[in-house]
C-alpha positions in Angstrom: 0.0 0.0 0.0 2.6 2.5 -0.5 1.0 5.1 -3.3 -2.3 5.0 -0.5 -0.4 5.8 2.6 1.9 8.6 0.3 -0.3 10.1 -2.0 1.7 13.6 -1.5 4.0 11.6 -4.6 1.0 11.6 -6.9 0.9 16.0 -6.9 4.6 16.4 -6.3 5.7 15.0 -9.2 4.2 17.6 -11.2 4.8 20.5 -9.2 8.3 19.4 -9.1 8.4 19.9 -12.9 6.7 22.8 -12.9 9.5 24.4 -10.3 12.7 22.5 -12.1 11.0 23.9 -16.1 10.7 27.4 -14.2 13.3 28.2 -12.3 15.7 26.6 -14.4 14.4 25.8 -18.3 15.9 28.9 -19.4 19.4 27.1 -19.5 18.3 23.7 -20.7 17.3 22.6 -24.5 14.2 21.9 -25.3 14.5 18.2 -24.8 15.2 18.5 -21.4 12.1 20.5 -20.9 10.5 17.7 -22.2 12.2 14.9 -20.6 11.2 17.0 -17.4 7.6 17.9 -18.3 5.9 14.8 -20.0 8.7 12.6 -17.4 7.4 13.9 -14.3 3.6 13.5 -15.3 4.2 10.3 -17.2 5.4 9.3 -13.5 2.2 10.8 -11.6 0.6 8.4 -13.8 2.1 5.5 -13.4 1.5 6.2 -9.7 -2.3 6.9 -9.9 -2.2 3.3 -12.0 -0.5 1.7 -8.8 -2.7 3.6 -6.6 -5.6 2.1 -8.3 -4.7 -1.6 -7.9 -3.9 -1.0 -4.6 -7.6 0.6 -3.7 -9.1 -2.1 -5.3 -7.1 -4.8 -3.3 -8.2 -2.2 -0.5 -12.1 -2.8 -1.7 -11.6 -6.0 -1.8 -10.7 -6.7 1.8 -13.7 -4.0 2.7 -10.6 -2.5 4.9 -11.4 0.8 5.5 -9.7 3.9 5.2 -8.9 7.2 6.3 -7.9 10.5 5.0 -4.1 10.8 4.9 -3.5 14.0 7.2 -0.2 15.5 6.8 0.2 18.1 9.5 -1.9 21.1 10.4 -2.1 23.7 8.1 -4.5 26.2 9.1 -5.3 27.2 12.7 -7.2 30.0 14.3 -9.7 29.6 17.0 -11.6 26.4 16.9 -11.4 26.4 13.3 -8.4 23.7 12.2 -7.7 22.4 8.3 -5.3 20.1 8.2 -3.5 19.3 5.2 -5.2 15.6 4.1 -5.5 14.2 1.2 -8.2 11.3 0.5 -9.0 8.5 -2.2 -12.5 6.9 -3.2 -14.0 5.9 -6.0 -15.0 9.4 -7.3 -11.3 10.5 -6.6 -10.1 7.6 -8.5 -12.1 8.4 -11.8 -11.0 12.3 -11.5 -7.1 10.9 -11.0 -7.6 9.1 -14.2 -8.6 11.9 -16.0 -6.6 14.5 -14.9 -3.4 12.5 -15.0 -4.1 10.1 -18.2 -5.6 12.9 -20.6 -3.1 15.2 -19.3 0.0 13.7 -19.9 -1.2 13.0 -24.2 -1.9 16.3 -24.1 1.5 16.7 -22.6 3.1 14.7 -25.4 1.2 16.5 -28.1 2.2 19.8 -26.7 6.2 18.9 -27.6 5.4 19.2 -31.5 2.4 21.8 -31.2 4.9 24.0 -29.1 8.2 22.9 -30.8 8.3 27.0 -32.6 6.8 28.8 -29.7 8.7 31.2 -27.4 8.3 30.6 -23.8 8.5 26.9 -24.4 10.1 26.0 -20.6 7.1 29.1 -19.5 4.3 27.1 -21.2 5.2 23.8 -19.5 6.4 25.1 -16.2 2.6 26.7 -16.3 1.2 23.2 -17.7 3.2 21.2 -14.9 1.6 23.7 -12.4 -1.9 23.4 -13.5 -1.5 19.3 -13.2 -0.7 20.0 -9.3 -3.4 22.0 -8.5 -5.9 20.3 -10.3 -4.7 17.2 -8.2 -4.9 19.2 -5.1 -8.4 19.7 -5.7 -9.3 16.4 -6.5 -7.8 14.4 -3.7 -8.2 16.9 -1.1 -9.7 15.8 2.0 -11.2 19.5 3.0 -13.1 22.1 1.8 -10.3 24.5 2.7 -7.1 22.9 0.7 -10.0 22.0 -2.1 -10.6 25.7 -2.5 -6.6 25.9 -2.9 -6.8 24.0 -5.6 -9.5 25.6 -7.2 -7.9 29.5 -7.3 -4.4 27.3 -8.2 -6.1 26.3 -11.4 -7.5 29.2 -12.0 -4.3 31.0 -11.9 -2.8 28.8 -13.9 -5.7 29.3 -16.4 -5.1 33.2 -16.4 -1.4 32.2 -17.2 -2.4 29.9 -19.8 -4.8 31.9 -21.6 -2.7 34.7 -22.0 0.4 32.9 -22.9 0.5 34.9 -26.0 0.4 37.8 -23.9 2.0 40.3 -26.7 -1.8 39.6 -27.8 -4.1 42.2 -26.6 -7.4 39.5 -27.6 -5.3 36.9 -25.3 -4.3 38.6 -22.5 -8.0 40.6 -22.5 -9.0 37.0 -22.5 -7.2 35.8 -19.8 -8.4 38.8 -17.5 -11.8 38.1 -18.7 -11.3 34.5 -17.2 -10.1 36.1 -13.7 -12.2 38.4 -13.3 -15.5 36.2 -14.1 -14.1 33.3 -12.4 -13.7 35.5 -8.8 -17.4 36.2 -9.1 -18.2 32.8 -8.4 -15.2 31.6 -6.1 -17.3 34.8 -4.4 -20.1 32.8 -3.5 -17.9 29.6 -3.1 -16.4 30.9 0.2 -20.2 32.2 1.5 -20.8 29.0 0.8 -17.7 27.7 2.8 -18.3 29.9 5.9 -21.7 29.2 6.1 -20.7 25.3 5.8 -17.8 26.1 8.6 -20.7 27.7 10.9 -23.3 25.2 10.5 -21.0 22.1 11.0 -18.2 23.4 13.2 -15.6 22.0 10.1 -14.8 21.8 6.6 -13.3 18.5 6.4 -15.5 16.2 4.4 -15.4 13.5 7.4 -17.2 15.5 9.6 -19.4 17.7 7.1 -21.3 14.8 5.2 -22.2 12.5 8.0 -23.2 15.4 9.3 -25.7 16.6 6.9 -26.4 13.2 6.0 -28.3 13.0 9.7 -30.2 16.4 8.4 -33.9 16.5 7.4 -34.6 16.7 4.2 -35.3 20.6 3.3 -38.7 20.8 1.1 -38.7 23.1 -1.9 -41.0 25.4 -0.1 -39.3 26.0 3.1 -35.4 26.3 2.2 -32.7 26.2 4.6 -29.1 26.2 5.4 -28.0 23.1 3.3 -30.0 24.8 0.1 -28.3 28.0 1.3 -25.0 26.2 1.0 -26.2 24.5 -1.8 -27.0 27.3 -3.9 -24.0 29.0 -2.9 -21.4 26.2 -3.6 -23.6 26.1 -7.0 -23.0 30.0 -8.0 -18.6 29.1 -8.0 -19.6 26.2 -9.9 -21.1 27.8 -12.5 -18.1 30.2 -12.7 -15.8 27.2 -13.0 -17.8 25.0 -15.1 -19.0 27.6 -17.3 -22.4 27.9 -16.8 -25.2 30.3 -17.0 -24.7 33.3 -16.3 -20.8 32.8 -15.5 -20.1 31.2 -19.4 -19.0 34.1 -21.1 -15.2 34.1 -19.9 -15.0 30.3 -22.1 -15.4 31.0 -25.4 -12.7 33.9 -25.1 -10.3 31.7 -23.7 -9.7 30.0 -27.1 -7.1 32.5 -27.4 -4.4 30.5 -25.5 -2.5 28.0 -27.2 -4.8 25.0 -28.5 -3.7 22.1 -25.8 -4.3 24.9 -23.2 -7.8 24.4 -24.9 -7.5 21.1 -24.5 -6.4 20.3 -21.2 -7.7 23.0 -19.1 -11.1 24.2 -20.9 -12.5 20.7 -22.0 -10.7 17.7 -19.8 -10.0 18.8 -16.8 -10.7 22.2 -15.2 -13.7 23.5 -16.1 -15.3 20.0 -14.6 -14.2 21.4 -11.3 -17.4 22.5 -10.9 -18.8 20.0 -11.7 -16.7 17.7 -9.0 -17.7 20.1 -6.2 -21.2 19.8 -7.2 -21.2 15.8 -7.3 -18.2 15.8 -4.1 -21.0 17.5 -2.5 -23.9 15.2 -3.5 -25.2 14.7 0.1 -25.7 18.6 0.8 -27.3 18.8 -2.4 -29.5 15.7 -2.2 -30.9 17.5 0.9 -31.8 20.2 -0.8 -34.4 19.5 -3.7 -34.7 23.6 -4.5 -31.0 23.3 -5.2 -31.4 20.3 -7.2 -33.6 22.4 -9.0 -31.6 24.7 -9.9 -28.8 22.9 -10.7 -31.1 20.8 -13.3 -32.4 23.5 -15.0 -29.8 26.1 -15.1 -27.4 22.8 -16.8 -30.4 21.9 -19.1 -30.6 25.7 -20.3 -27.3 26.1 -20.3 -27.0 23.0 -22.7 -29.1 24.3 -25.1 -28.3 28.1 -25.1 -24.7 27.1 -26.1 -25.1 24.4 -28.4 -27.6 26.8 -31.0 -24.7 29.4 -30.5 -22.2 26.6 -31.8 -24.2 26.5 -34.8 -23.3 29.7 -36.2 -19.8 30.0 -35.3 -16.9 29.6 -38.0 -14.0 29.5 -36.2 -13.5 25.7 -35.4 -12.0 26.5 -31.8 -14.9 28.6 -30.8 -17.4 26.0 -32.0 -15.8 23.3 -29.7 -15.6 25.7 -27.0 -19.3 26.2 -26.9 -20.0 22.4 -27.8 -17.6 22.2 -24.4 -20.1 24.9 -22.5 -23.2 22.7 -23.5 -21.6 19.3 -22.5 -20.8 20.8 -19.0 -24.9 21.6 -19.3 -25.3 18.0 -19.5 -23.4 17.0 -16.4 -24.9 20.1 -14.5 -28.5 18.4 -15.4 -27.6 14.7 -14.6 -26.3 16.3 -11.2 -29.8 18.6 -10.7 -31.7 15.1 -11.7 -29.4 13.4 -8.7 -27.5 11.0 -11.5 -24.5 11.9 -10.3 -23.1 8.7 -11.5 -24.1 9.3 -14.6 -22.8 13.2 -14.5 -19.1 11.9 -13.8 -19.2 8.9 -16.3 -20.0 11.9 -19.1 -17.6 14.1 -17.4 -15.0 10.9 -17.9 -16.1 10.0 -21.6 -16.1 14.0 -22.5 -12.6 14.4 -21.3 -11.8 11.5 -24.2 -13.7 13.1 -26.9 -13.3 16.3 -26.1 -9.9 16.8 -25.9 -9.5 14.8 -28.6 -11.7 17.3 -31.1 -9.4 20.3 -29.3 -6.3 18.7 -30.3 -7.3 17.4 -33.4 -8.4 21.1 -34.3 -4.8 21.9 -33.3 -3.6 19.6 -36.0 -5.7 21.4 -38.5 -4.3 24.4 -37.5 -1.1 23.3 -37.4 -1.5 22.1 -41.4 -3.1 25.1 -42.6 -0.3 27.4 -41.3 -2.7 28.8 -38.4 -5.9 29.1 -39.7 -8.7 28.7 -38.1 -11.7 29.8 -39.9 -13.8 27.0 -41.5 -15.1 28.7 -44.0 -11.4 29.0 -45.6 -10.6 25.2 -45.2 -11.7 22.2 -47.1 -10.7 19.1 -48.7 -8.5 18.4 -45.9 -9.6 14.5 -45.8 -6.9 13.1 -48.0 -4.3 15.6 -47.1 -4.1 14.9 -43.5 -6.1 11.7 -43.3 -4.9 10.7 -39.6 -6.8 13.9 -38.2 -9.7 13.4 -40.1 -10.2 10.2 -38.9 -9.7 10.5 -35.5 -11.5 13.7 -35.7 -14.2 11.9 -37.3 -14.5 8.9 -34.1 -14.5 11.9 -31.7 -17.2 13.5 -33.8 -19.2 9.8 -33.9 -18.4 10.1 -29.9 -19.9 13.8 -29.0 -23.0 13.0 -31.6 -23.8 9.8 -29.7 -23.4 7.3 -32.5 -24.3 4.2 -30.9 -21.6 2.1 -29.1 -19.4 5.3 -29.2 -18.4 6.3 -25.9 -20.6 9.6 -25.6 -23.3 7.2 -26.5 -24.0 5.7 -23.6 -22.8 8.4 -20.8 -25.6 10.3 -23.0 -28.0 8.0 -22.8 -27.4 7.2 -19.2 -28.2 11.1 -18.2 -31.0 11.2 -20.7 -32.6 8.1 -18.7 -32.0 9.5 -15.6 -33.4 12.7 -16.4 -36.2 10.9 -17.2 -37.2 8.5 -14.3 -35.9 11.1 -11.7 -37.6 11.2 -8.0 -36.7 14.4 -8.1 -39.4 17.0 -9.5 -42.8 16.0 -11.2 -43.4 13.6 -14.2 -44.0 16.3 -16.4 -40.7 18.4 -15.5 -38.9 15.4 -16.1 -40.5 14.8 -19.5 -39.1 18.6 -19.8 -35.9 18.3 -19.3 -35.6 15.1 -20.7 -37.2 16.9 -24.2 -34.7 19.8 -24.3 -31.7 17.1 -23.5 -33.0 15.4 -26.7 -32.8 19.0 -28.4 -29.4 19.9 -27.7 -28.2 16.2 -28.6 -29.8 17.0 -32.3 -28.3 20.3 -32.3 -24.9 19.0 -31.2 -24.9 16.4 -34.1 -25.7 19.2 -36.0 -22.9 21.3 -35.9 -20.6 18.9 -35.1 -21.2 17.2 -38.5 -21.2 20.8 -40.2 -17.5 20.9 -38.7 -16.3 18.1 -39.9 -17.9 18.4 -43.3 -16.8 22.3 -43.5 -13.6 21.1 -42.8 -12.4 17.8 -44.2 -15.0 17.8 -47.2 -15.9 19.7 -50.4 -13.5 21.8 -52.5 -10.2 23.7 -50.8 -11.6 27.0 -50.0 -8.0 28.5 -49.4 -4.8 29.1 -52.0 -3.3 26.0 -52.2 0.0 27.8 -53.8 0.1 29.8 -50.4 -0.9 27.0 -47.6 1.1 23.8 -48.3 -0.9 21.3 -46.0 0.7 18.7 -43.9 0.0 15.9 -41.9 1.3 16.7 -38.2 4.4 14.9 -36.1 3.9 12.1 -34.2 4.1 13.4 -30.9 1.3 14.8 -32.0 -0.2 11.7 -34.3 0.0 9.4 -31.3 -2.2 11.2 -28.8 -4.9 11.5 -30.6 -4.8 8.0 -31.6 -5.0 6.8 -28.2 -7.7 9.1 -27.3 -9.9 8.3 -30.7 -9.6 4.4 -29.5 -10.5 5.4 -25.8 -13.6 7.8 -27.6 -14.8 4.4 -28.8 -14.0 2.1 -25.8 -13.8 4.2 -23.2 -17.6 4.0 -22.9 -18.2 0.6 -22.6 -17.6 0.8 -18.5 -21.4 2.0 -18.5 -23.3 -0.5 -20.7 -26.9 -0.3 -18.9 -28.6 -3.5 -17.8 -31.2 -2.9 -21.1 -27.8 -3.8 -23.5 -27.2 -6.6 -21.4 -24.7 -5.0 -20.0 -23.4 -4.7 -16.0 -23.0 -0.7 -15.6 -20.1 -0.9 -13.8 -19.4 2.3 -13.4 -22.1 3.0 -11.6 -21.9 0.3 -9.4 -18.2 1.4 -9.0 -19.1 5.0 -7.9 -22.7 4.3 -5.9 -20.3 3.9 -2.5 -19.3 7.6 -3.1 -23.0 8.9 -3.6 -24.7 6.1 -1.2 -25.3 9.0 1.5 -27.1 10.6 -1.5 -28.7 8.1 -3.3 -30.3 7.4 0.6 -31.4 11.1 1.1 -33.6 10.7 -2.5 -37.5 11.2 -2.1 -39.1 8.6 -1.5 -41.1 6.8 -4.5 -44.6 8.8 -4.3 -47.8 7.6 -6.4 -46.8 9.5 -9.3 -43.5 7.5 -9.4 -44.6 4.2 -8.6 -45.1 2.9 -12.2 -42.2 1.1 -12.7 -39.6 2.3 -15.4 -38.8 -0.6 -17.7 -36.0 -1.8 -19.9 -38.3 -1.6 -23.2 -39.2 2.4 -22.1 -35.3 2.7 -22.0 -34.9 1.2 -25.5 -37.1 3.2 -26.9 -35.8 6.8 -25.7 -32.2 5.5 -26.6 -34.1 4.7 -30.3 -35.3 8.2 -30.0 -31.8 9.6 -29.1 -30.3 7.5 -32.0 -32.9 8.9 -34.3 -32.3 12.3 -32.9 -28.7 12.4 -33.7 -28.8 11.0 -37.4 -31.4 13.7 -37.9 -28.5 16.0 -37.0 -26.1 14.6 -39.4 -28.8 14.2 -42.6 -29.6 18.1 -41.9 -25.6 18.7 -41.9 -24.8 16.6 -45.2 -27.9 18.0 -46.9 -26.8 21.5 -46.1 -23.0 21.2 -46.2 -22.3 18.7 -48.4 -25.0 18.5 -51.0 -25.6 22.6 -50.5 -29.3 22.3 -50.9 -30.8 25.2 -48.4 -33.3 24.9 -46.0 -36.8 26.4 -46.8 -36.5 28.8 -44.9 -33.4 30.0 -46.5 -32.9 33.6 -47.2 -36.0 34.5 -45.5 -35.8 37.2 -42.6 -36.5 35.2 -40.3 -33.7 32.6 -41.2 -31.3 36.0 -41.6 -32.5 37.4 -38.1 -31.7 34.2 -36.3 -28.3 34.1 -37.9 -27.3 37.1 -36.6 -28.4 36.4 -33.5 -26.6 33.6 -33.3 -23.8 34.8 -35.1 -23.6 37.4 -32.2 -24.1 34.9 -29.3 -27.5 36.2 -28.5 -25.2 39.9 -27.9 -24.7 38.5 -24.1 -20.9 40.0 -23.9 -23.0 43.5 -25.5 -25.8 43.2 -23.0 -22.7 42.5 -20.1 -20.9 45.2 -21.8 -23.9 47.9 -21.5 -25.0 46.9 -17.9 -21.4 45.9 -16.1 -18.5 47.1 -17.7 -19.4 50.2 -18.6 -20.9 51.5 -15.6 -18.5 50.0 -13.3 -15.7 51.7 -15.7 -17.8 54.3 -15.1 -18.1 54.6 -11.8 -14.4 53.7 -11.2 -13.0 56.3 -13.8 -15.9 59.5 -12.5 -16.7 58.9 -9.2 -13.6 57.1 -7.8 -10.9 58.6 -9.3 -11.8 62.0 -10.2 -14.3 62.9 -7.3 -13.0 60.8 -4.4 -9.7 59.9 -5.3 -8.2 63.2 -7.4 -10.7 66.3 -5.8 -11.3 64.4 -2.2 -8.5 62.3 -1.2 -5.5 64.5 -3.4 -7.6 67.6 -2.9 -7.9 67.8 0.6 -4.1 67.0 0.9 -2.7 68.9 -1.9 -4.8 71.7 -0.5 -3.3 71.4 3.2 -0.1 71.7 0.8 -0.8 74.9 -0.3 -2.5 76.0 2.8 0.8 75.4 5.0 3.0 76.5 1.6 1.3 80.2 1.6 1.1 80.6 5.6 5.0 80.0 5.1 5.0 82.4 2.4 3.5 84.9 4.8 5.8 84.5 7.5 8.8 84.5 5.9 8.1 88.1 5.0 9.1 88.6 9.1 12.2 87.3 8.1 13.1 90.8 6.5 16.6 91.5 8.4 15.8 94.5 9.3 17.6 95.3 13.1 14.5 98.1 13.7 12.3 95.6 12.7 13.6 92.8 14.7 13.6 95.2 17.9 9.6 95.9 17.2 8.6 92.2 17.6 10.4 92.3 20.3 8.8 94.7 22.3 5.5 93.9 21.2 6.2 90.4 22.1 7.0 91.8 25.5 3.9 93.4 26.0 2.1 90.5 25.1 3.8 88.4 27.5 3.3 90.9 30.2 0.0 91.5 29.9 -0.6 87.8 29.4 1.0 87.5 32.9 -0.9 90.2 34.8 -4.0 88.7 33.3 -3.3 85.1 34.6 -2.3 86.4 38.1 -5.4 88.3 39.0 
């Protein structure tokens, strides 16, 4: 058991890269900034690998165990965090994520970076973001988890703005700050409020804890929805939901395995971690259930009819990204949070598979990344396409594909939820099935845009070329775990086991016991053939999605309501993302620039604050004038002052005796 009773080993390895590329990758070629990089987090996974056979030899004994506590690292009153790191099943699913996708995208980030200045920067940054990220998954405490999560969002503002000679990159990166500390706002209300209900933050004490709670009814809220809600508003900073999505998008302006790594695998499903970590607070709280479910189905669909109109291939994966977090939000809301973290898992596959597959079309078109000036690409760079193509098959939900079935799982949940009424269910099951049409959509209109059709660019200027290997072999591996790498969850109706939901039920048992309790309207019992059928419909839903993309984009026959007003109004609008960063724009920025640049500055800060200074400046400067005039060096003079100074003092003394 020695990777369980040292799992420091499993985030110092990468912090240790990120401090050796840093301090000292200015002297050392660039293959020793590899060796270092892709070496140290090659070795955190090997040590997560270990880790897992050892928890399930663990498991298999039923020997329980405890948080790892390493000393004490905060203390002030009663209040103690220690620093303790933990491992269960949830932990181990976010490990191999964090550590597997994260080191390919390490790999592919040697030939994607190989002309790039600040190539010991860039890793040093990319070795950092692995150790906060595992900070936040294996912490053992609210306190060191919230470490974690400002870590990676430093190391996101760093990232984004790598290019940071780039006004658009390093405006983007400030974007992602200064969005993202909106909701880590909330976060710590929601942390105090935890620390003042439940005397601690470490999760041993706070979930058994609320686990002996009530449950709170939608009508009469209380402190665990408070929490709730409030853990919720720095997850929907992190994760990119409604309202807090905006600062995604933008950050398509860092380099494209930044893209990758930090804003499709890994850290924007910190929010959704918290969220499911935090399943028993929430599962005691059906309001915030609520809200979770139906600001993720929203969000879902807002972003995926904003991916149809974008042409720049980055941007329409980063919004395809913001509507696959919906997804996980909703199967949270529905209380499938099984189901949310086996998406989260096959999404981190196919997901940063399209990212860095769009890197390799960039990469062969010399750094272009409009769609509309691509084309034939197929048989020019033919391993892209076709790993582009599986992860495509994936995110649609071609059957047996990976996405497939983490789809169908939340779909089916959504469904047959206790929580909420039949009829809501039906709801968000309906607009889940709408947003998996629409993602098929322009997905398909991607690839056909793309790899399909007639070069739309000089071919005398842009000599197109297949990528490197280091960048060929990672998104190999991920295009064969985009097709495998959801056969973990094969439901019961496929004849299948669902292991991974059997694997992760011991993390969300205190949930899954906190549910409502089966009420009349629930009692018909949900069967296998009803789950065949809505997987038929969700099959049907996403060929529909591909016939309307050929039928547009490859055989160029327009819709019939082409050309129309209508069909131009809706463009623009979503052309424009619905003019949300406008509508921020008018009713944030400016007046807080506003109020900053008039009020502030020029009232309290230049005419109050420097005004009242500067003006006891002048104030003492002209009294001085004044009395230097007595400095005349006159001797009559002198001898006047005198005596009247005298007679002052003497009739001051008279006065004072009597």
């Amino acid at each position: 058991m020695f990777i369980l009773n040292h799992l420091w080993i499993i985030p110092a390895l990468p912090l240790l890269g990120a401090a050796l590329n840093g301090l000292l990758g200015t002297r050392w070629p660039k293959r020793a900034i590899d060796a270092i990089a892709v070496g140290t987090t090659g070795l955190s996974f090997l040590a997560v690998l270990e880790l897992i056979r050892e928890f399930a030899a663990l498991a298999a004994n039923q020997i329980p165990w405890a948080p790892a506590g390493y000393f004490p690292w905060l203390l002030a009153g009663n209040f103690r965090a220690d620093f303790a790191l933990h491992v269960d099943q949830l932990t181990v699913v976010m490990l191999l994520v964090v550590t597997g996708v994260g080191w390919l995208i390490h790999i592919y980030s040697t030939g994607y970076m190989a002309h790039e200045g600040g190539y010991y920067r860039f890793f040093s940054y990319l070795n950092l973001f692995m150790f906060f990220m595992l900070i936040l998954v294996m912490a053992a405490n609210y306190a060191l988890l919230f470490v974690g999560w400002e870590g990676v969002g430093l190391c996101s503002y760093l990232l984004i703005g790598f290019f940071f000679l780039k006004k658009s990159a390093s405006d983007a990166g400030k974007k992602a700050f200064i969005v993202n500390r909106i909701g880590d706002f909330g976060f710590m209300l929601g942390m105090f409020l935890m620390f003042q209900t439940f005397g601690s933050l470490d999760f041993a004490t706070v979930f058994p804890a609320a686990a002996k709670m009530p449950l709170e009814s939608m009508s009469a809220a209380g402190v665990l929805t408070a929490i709730a809600l409030l853990l919720f508003v720095g997850a929907t900073g992190k994760s990119a939901q409604l309202p807090l999505y905006v600062w995604l998008p933008d950050a398509m302006e860092g380099p494209t395995p930044v893209s990758a790594l930090i804003h499709a695998a890994t850290m924007v499903t910190a929010g959704v971690y918290v969220v499911a970590r935090s399943s028993v607070i929430f599962s005691h709280a059906p309001l915030a259930m609520a809200v979770v479910a139906v600001i993720g189905c929203v969000t879902a669909l807002f972003a995926a009819t904003i991916g149809l109109a974008q042409n720049d291939i980055k941007r329409v994966l980063a919004y395809s990204t913001v509507s696959q977090l919906g997804y996980m939000m909703l199967a949270c809301g529905v209380g499938a949070f099984s189901a949310g973290i086996f998406h989260l898992m096959t999404h981190s596959f196919f997901k940063a598979l399209l990212f860095l597959a769009a890197g390799s079309v960039i990469h062969a078109m010399g750094g272009e990344q409009d769609l509309r000036k691509m084309g034939g690409l197929r048989t020019k760079i033919p391993w892209t396409f076709w790993t582009m193509f599986m992860a495509t098959l994936a995110i649609a939900g071609a059957p047996f594909f990976s996405g497939f079935f983490s789809k169908d799982a939340i779909l089916w949940k959504a469904v047959s939820s206790l929580y909420g009424t039949p009829a809501s269910n039906k709801l968000l099951w309906g607009v889940g099935l709408a947003t998996a049409v629409l993602t098929s959509v322009y997905m398909f209109r991607l690839l056909f845009l793309a790899f399909f059709g007639a070069p739309r660019y000089d071919e005398q200027q842009v000599h197109v070329h297949e990528s490197p290997k280091s960048m060929i072999v990672p998104l190999v591996v991920l295009a064969l775990l985009s097709v495998v790498g959801g056969w973990v969850g094969i439901p019961e109706s496929l004849s299948g086991s669902d292991y991974i939901e059997h694997f992760l039920s011991p993390a969300f048992a205190a949930a899954e016991k906190a549910a409502p309790e089966v009420t009349p309207v629930h009692a018909t019992k949900y069967s296998h053939s009803l789950e065949m059928l809505l997987m038929g419909a969700a099959i049907f839903g996403a060929a529909l999605g591909a016939l309307v993309a050929w039928r547009r984009f490859m055989l160029g026959k327009p819709g019939r309501l082409e050309g129309t007003a209508f069909q131009k109004n809706v463009q623009k609008l979503l052309t424009n993302k619905y003019y949300v960063d406008e509508i921020y724009d008018a009713l944030v920025v400016r007046p807080l620039y506003w109020l900053s640049n008039t009020v502030f500055w020029r009232s309290v800060d230049e005419r109050g604050i420097d005004g009242s200074v500067n003006g006891l400046a002048h104030a003492a400067r002209a009294a001085g004038e004044r009395v230097r005039q007595v400095q005349s060096g006159n001797t009559r003079s002198y001898a006047t002052w005198v005596v009247l100074g005298a007679v002052a003092v003497t009739t001051l003394l008279i006065w004072w005796v009597k």
